[in-house]
N, CA and C of each residue as an Amber inpcrd file, in Angstrom:
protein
   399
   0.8180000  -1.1930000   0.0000000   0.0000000   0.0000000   0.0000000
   0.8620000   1.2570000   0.0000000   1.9430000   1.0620000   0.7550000
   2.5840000   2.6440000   0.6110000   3.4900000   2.6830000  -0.5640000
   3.8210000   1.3020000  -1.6000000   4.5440000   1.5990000  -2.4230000
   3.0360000   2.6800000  -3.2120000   1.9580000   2.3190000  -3.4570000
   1.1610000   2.6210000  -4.4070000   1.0100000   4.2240000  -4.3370000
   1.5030000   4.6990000  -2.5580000   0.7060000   5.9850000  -2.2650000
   2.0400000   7.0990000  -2.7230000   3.3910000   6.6630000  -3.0470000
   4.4780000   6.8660000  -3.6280000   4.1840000   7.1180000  -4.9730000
   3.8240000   5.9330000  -5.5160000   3.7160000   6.3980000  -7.1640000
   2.4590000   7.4670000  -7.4150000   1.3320000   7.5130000  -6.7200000
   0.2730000   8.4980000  -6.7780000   0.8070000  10.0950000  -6.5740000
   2.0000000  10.3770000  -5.5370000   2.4700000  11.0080000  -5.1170000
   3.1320000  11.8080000  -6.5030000   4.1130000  10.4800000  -6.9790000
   4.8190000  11.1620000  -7.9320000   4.2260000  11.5560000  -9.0830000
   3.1000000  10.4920000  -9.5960000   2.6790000  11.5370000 -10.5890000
   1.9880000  12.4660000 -10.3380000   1.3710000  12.4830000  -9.6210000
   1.0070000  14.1780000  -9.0270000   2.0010000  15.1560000  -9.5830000
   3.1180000  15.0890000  -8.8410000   4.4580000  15.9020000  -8.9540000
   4.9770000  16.3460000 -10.7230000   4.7650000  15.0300000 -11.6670000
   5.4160000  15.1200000 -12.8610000   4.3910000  16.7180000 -13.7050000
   5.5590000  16.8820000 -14.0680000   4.7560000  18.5250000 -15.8180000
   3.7890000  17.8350000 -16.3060000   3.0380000  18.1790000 -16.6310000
   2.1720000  18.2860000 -17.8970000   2.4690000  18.8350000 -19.2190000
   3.8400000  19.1130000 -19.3670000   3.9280000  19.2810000 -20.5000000
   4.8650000  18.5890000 -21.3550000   5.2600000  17.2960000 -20.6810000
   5.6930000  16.1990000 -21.4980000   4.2110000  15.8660000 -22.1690000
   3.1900000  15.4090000 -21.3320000   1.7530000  14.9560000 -21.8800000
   1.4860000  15.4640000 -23.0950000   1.5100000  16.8160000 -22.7040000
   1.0010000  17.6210000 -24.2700000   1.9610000  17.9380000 -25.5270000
   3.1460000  17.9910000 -24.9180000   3.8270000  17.1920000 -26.4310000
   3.8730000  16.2610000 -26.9660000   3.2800000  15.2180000 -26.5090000
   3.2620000  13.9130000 -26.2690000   2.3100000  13.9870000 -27.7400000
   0.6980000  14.6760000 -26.8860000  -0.2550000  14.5350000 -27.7360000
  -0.1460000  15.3680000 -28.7190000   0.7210000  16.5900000 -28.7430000
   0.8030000  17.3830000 -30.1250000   1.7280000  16.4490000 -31.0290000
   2.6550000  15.4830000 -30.7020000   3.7810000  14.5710000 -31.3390000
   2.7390000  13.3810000 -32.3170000   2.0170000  13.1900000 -31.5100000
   1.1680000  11.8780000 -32.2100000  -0.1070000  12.4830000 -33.2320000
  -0.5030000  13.7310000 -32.6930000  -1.7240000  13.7470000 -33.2660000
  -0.6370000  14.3560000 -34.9210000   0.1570000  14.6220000 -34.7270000
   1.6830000  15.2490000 -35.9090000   1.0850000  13.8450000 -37.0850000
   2.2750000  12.7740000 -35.6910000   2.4000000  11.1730000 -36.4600000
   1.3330000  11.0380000 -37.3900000  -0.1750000  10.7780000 -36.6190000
  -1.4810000   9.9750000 -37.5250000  -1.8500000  10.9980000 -38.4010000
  -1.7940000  12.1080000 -38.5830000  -2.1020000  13.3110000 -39.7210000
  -0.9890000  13.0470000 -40.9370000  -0.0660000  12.9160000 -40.6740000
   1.3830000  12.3080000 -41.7810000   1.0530000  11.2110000 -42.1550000
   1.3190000  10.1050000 -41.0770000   0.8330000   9.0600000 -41.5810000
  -0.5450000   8.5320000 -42.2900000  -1.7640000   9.3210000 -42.0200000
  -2.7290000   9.0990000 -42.5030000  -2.8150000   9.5520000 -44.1680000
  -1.7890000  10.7040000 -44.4390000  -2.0900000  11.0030000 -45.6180000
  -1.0920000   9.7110000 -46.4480000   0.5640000   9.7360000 -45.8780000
   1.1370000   8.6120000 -46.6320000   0.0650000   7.0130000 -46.6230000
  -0.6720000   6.7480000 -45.8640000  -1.6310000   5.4010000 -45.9050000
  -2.5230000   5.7400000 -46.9940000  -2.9540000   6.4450000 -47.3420000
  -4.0450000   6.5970000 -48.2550000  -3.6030000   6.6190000 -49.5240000
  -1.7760000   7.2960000 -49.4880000  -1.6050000   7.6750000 -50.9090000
  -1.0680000   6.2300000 -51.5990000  -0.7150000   5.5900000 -50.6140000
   0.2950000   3.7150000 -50.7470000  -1.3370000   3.0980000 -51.1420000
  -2.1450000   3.2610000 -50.4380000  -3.6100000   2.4190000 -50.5500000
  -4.2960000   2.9820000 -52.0050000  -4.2590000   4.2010000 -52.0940000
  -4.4920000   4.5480000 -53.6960000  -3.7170000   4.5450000 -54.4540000
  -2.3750000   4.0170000 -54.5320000  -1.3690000   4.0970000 -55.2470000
  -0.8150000   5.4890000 -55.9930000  -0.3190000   6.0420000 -55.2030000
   0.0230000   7.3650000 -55.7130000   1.3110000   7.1370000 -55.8720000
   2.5160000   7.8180000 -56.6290000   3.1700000   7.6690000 -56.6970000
   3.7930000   8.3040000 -55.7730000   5.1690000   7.6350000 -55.8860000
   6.0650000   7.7170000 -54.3480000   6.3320000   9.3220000 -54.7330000
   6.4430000   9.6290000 -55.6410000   7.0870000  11.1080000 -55.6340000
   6.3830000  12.1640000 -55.1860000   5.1400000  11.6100000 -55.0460000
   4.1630000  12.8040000 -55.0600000   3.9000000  12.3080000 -53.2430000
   4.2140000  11.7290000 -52.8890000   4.3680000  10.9160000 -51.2170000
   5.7330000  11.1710000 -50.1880000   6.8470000  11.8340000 -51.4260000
   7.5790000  11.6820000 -50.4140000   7.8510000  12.4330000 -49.2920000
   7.3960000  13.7660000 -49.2890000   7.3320000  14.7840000 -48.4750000
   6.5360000  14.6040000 -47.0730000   5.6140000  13.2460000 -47.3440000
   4.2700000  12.5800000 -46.2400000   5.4390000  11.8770000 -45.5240000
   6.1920000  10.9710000 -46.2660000   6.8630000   9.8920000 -45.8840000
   7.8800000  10.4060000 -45.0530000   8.5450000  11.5380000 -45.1260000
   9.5800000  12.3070000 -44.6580000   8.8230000  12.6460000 -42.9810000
   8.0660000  13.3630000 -42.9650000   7.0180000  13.8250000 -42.1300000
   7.0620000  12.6330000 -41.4370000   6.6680000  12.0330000 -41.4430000
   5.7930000  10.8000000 -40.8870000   7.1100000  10.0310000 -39.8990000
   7.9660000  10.1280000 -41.0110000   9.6950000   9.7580000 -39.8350000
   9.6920000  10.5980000 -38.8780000   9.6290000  11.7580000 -39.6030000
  10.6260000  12.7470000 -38.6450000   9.8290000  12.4720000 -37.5770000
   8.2380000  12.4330000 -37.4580000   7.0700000  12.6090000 -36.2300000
   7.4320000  11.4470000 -35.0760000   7.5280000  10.3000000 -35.9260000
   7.5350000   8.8290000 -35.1240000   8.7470000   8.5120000 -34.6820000
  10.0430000   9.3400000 -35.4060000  11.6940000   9.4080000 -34.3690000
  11.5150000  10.3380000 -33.0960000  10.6690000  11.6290000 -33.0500000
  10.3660000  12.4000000 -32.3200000   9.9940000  12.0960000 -31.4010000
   8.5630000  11.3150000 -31.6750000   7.8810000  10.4300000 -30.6250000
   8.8160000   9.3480000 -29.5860000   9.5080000   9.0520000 -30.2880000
  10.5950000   7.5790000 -29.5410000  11.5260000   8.3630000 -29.1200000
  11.8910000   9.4140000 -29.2550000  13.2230000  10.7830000 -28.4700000
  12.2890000  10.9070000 -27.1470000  11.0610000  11.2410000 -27.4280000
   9.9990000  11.6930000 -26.2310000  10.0500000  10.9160000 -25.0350000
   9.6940000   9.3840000 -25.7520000   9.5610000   8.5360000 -25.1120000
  10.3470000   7.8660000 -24.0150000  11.6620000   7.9420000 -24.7280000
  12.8140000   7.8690000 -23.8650000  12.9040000   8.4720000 -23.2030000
  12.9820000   9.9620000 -23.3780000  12.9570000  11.0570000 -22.2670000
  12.5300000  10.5680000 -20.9480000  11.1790000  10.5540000 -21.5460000
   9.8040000  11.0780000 -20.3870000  10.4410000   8.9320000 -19.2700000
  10.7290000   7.8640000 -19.9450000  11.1470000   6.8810000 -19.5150000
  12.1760000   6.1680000 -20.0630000  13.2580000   6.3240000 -19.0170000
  14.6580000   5.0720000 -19.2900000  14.0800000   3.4890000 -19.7340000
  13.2710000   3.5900000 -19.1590000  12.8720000   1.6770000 -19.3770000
  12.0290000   1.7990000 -20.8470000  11.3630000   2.4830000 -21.2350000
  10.4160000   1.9650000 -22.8150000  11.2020000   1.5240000 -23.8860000
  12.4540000   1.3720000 -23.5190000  12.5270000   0.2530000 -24.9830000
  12.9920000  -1.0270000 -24.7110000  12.6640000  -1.1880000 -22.9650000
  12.0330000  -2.7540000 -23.3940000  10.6000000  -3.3210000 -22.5310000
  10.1460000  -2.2950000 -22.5410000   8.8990000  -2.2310000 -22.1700000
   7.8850000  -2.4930000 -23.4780000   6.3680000  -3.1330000 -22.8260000
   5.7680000  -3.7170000 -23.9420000   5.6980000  -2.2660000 -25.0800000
   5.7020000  -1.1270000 -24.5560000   5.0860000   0.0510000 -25.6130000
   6.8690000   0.3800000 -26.6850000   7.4930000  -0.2460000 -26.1790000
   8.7360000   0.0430000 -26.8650000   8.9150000  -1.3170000 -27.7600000
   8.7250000  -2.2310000 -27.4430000   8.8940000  -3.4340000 -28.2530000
   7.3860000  -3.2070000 -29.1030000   6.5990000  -3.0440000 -29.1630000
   5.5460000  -3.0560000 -30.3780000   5.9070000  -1.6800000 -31.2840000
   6.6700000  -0.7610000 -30.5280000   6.9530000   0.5180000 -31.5480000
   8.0070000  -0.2610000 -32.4440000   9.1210000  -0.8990000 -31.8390000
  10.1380000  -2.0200000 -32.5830000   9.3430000  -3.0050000 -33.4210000
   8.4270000  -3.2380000 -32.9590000   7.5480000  -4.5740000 -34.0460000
   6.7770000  -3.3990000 -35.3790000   6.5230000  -2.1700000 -34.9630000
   5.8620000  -0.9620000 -35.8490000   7.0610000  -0.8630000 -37.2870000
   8.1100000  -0.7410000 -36.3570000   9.1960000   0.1040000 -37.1540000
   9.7000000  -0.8450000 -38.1740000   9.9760000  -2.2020000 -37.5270000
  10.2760000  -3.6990000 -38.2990000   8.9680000  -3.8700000 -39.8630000
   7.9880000  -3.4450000 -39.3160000   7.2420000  -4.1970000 -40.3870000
   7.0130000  -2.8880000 -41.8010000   7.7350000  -1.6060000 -41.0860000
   7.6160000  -0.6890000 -41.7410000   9.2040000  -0.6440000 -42.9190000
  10.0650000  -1.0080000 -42.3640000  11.4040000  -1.9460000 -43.1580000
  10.8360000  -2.8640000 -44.2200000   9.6790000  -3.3890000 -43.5560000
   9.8030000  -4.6690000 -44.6940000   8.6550000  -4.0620000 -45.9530000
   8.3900000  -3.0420000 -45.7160000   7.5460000  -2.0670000 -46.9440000
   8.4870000  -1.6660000 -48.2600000   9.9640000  -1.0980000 -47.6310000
  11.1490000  -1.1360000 -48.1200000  11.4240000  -2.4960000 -49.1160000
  11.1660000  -3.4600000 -48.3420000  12.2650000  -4.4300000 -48.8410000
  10.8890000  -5.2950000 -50.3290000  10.0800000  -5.6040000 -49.7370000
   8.8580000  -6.5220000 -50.4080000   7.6440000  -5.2410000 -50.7750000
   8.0010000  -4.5470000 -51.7080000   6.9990000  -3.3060000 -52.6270000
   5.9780000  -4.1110000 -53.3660000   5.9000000  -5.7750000 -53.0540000
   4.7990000  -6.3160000 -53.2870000   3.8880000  -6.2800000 -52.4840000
   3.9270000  -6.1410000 -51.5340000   2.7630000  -6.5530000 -50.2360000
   2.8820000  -5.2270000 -49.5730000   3.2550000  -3.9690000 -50.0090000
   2.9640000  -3.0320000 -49.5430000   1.6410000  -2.4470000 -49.1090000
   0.4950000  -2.9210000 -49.5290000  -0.8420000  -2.4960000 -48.9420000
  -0.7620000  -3.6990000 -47.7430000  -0.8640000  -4.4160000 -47.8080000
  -0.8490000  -5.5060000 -46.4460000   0.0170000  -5.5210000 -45.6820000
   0.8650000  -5.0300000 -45.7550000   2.0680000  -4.4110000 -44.9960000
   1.6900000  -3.1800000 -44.1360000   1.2230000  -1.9030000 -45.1400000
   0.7780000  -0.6330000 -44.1700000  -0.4170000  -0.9440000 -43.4730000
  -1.2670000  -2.0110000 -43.9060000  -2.3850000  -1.9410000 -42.9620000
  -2.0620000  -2.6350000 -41.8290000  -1.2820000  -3.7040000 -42.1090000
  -0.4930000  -4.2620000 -40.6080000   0.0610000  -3.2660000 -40.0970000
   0.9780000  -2.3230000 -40.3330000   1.7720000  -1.6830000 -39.4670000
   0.7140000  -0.6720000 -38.8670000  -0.8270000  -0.2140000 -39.3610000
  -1.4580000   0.3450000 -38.9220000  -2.4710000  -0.1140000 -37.8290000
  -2.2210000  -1.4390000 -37.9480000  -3.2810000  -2.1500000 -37.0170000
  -2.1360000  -2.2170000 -35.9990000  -1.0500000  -2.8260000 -35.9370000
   0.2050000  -2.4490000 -34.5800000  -0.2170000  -1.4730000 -33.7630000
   0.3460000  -0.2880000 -34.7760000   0.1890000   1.1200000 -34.2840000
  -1.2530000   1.4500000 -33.1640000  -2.0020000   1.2580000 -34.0420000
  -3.6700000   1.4800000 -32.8570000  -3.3370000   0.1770000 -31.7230000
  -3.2250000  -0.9640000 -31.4910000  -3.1260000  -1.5540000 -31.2200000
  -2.0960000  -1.0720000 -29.2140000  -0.8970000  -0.6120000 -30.2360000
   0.0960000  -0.6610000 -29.2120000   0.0780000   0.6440000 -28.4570000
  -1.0570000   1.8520000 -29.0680000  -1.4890000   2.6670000 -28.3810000
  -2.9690000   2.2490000 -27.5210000  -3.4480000   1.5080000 -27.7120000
  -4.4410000   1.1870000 -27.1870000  -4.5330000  -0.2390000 -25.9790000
  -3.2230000  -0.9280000 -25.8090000  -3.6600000  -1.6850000 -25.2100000
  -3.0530000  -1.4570000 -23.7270000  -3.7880000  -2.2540000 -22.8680000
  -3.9030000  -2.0600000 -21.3280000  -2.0510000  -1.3220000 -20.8730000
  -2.5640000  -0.4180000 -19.6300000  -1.5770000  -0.0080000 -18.8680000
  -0.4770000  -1.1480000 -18.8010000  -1.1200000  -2.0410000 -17.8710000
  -0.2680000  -2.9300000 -17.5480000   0.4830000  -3.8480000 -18.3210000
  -0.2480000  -3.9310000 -19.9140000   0.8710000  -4.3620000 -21.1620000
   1.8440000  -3.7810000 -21.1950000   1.4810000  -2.0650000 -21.6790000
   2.2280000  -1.0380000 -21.9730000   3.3460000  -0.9510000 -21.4630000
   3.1510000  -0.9920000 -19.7900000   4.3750000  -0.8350000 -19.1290000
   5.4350000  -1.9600000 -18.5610000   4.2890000  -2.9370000 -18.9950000
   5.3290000  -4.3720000 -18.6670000   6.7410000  -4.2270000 -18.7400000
   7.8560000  -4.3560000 -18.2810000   8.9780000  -4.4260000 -18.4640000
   9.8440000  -5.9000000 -18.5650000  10.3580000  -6.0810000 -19.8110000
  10.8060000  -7.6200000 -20.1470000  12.3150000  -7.7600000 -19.3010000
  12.7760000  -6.8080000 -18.8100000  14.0190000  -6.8580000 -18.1180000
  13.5860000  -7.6280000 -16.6080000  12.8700000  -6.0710000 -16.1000000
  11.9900000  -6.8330000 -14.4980000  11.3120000  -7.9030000 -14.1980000
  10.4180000  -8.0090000 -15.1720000   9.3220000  -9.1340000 -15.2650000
   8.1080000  -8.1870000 -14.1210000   8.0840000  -7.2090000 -14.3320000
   6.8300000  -6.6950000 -14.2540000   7.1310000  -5.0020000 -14.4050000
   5.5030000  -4.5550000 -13.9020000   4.9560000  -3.3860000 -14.2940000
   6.0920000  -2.4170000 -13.6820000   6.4980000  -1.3580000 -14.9300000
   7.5660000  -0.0720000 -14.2840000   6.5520000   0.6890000 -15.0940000
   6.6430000   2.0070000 -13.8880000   5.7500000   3.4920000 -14.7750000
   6.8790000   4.3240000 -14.9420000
């Protein structure tokens, strides 16, 4: 019980303005990325994409600079290993320009996925063998 009244404590204590870069960083990401998904899904050509595609890095390296910041442990925490499973399947778009629509929609189903699933996934830590915030 008093470890719990510690961590309540501290986030109390933490800025709010990691949070909101946080959310100005992502809402960046899915606006970039949403336009490069549509233009790969309608087949636009890469040239007329690459300026999305550029964007869309720069947002999602930003995001993982953040991430680190704001926590030493997320990259091997579950939200750091599915951004690694994000980034992996986004390589293999690179490599196999055949399966590029089944490719971005996988890496888009990750993405919602690894923002959406439980705290206690998120923060799992594969080093500890349990939950670090």
């Amino acid at each position: 019980m008093e470890r719990d009244d510690d961590v309540k404590k501290e986030r109390k204590q933490r800025s709010v303005w990691p949070k909101v870069l946080d959310l100005i960083l992502r809402c960046w990401h899915i606006g970039t990325s949403s336009m490069l998904f549509g233009g790969i899904v309608w087949a636009v050509p890469f040239a007329r994409l690459s300026g999305w595609h550029n964007l869309s890095i720069a947002s999602g390296c930003a995001m993982i600079i953040l991430n680190i910041f704001r926590s030493r442990h997320w990259p091997y925490q579950g939200r750091g290993a599915v951004a690694a499973l994000h980034i992996c399947l986004l390589w293999l778009v690179h490599i196999r320009q055949d399966l590029m629509v089944p490719l971005v929609v996988t890496v888009l189903i990750v993405g919602v996925a690894g923002s959406h699933m439980p705290g206690n996934l998120r923060h799992w830590s594969f080093v500890h063998g349990w939950r670090i915030d």
